[in-house]
Each structure stands twice: as structure tokens, then as C-alpha cells.
C-alpha positions as CSV (number, residue, x, y, z in Angstrom):
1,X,-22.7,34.4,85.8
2,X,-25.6,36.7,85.5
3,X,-27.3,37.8,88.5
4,X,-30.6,40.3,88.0
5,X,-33.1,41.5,90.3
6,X,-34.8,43.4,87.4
7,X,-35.7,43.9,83.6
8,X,-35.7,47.3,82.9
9,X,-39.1,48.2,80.7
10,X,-37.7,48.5,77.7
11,X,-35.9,45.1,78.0
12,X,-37.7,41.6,77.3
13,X,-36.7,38.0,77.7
14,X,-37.1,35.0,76.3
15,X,-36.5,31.5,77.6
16,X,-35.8,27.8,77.2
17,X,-35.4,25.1,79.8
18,X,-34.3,21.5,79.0
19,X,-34.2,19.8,82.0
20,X,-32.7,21.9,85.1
21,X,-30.5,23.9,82.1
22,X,-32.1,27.1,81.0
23,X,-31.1,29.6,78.5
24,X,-32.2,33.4,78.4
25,X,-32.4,35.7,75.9
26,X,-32.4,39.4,76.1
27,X,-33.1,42.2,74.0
28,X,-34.4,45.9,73.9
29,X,-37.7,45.3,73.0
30,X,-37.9,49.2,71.5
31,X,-35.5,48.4,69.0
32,X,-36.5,45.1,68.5
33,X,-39.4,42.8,68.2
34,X,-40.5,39.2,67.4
35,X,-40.9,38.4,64.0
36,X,-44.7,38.2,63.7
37,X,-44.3,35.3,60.6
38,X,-44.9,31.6,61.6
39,X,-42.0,29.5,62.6
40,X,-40.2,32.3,63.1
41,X,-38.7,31.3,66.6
42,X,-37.8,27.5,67.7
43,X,-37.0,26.1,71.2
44,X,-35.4,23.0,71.7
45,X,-32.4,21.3,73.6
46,X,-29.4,19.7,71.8
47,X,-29.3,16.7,74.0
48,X,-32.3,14.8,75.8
49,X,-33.3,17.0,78.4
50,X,-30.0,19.2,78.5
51,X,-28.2,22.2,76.6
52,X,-31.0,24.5,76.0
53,X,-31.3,26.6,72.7
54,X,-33.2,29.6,71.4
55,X,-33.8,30.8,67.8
56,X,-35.3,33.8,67.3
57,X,-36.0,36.1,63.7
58,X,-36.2,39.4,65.1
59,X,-37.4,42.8,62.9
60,X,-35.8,46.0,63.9
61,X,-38.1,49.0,64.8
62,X,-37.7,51.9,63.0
63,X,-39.2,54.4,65.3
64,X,-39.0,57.1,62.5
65,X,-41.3,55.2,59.9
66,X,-42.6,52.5,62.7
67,X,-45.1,50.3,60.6
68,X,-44.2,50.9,57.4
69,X,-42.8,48.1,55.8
70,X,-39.0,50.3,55.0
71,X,-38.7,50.5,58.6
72,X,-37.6,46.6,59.2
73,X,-34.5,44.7,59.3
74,X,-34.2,41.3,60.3
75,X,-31.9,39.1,62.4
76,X,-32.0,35.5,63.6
77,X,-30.5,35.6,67.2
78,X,-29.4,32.0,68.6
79,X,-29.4,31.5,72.3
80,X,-27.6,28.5,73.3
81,X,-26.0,26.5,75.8
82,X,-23.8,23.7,73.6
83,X,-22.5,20.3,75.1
84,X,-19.7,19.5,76.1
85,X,-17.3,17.7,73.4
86,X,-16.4,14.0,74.5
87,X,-13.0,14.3,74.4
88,X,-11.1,16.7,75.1
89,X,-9.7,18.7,72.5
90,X,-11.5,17.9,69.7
91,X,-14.9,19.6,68.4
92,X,-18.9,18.7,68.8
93,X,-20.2,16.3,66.7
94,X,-22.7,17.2,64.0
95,X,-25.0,14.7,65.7
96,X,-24.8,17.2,69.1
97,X,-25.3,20.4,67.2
98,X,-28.2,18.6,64.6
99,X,-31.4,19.9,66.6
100,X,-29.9,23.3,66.5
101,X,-28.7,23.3,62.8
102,X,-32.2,22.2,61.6
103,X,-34.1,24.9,64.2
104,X,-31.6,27.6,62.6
105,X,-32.6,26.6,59.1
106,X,-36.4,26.2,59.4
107,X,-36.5,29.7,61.2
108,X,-34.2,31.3,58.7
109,X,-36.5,30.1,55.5
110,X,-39.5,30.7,57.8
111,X,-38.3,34.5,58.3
112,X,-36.2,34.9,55.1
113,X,-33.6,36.1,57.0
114,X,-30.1,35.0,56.7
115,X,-28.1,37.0,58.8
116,X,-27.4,35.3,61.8
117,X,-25.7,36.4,65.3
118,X,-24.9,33.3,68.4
119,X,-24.3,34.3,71.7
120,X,-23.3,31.3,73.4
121,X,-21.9,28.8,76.1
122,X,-20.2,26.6,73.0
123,X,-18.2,24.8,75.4
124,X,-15.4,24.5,72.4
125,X,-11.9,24.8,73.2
126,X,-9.5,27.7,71.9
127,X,-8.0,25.2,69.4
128,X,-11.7,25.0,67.7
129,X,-11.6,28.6,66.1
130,X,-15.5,30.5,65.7
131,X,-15.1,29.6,62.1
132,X,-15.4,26.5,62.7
133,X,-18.3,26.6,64.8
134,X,-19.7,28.6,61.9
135,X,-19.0,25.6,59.6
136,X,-20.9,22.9,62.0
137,X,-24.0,24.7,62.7
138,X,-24.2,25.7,58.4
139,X,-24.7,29.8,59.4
140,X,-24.9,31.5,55.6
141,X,-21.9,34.1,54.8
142,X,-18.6,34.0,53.6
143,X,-17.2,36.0,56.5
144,X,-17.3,35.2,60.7
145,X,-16.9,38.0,62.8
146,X,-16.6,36.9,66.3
147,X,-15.4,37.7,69.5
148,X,-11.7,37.3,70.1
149,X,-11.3,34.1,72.2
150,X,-11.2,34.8,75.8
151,X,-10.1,32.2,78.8
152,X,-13.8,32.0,79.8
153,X,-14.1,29.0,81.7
154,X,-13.8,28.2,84.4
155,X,-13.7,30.2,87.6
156,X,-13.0,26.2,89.4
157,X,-9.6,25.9,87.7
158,X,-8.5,29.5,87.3
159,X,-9.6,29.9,83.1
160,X,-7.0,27.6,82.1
161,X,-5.4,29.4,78.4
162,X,-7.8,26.1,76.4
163,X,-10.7,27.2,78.0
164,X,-12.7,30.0,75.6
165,X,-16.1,28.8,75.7
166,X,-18.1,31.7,75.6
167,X,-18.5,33.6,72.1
168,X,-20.6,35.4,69.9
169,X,-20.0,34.6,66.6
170,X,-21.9,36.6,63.5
């Protein structure tokens, strides 16, 4: 849970609601900005009117050299909120995780960027390892580096050992 009041300046947000499930996305907006190229950022939700996601190509500012075009490096930050799996222990579906795949691949090409960080809710279990999630949604790389798998959910049954939901995965 995330509870803020305030954004300091330097901080931005952005947002996607599908249904009465929202997603937010922060970043320092003096080290970062929006990638100014078209189809650059997608909104959408996995399911029907649930499970938010955000994909965003990002250029880092160089505040040394700021505008010239040495002083950006790109990054494709994903936002998201997964479903739930339907049974339990086993991993999503490509079907669940298509909207996202094809947003992450249209903003990718869009921004020619293929490095790729996910901070999400994936609702996987600690048997479904961040490589595998990796796999699924098709991020580019050889190599996952990922938080280590933490007993994140959920506060209602005391974070029972299969519960590591919440990653970030690059």
C-alpha cells in the first residue's frame, strides 16, 4: 500500500484506470522525461475493464549536455497490475498477458529501445520464477535481473511463503 498526500516537484506521475483498478507510475521527472517520438507510451488493461497497465519509453536527461542528442538514454518502464492466474499454482496465460506483450512491443519499435524494467503486482506465485515472467511477456535480453522473491502478499493471510507477487524484473 502507498499512501501520499504529495508529489514532490521534481516527481511526476502517470496513470491508467481500467475499471475501479488504477495503476501509477512514478518518476523523477529531472532525470527523466517522456519520450517525445509517437507511440512511445501505451495504456491499456489486460482483462476487460481490470488489471491496469502502463508502458512508457522514457529518455534520460543529461543535465550536463541537456539537448544535445549524446545526452539521452532510453528505457521502457511497464506499470502493471497482472491478473490473477486461474488456478492456483500454475502461471498466467499468454492470452492474459497478450494486451500487454503487444503494447510492450509496439512502444519498444516505436522508441527503438529495448531495454526494459517491470515494476509490478504479477500476482505469480514463488514457484513461477521472474524468468519466467520474462519469457511470457517476450522482454529482449539474455539475462533477468530481478528482485529476490519476497512473501508479498497478503497482509489478510499473514504473506503465506507462495505468495511473492510483487517484483521488478529487468
Amino acid at each position: 500500500f502507498s499512501n501520499l498526500t504529495a508529489i514532490p516537484d521534481q516527481w511526476a506521475r502517470l496513470q491508467s484506470t481500467c475499471g475501479r483498478d488504477r495503476v501509477d507510475l512514478l518518476y523523477n521527472a529531472s532525470r527523466w522525461r517522456n519520450s517525445s517520438l509517437g507511440g512511445a507510451g501505451q495504456v491499456g488493461c489486460m482483462i476487460s475493464e481490470d488489471r491496469p497497465f502502463i508502458v512508457q519509453a522514457f529518455e534520460r536527461i543529461d543535465t550536463a549536455t541537456e539537448g544535445s542528442s549524446d545526452a539521452l538514454d532510453g528505457v521502457v518502464v511497464i506499470g502493471a497490475h497482472f491478473p490473477h492466474p486461474s488456478r492456483f499454482n500454475e502461471s498466467l496465460s499468454d492470452d492474459l498477458v497478450l494486451p500487454l506483450q503487444l503494447a510492450l512491443q509496439s512502444v519498444m519499435e516505436a522508441s527503438a529501445t529495448s531495454k526494459v524494467v517491470l515494476l509490478a503486482d504479477t500476482n505469480e506465485f514463488t514457484s513461477t520464477s521472474s524468468d519466467m515472467i520474462t519469457s511470457y511477456l517476450e522482454l529482449p535480453g539474455n539475462t533477468t535481473m530481478s528482485t529476490s522473491l519476497e512473501q508479498t502478499c497478503c497482509f489478510d493471510n499473514g504473506f503465506p511463503t507462495w505468495g511473492a507477487y510483487d517484483r521488478i524484473i529487468a
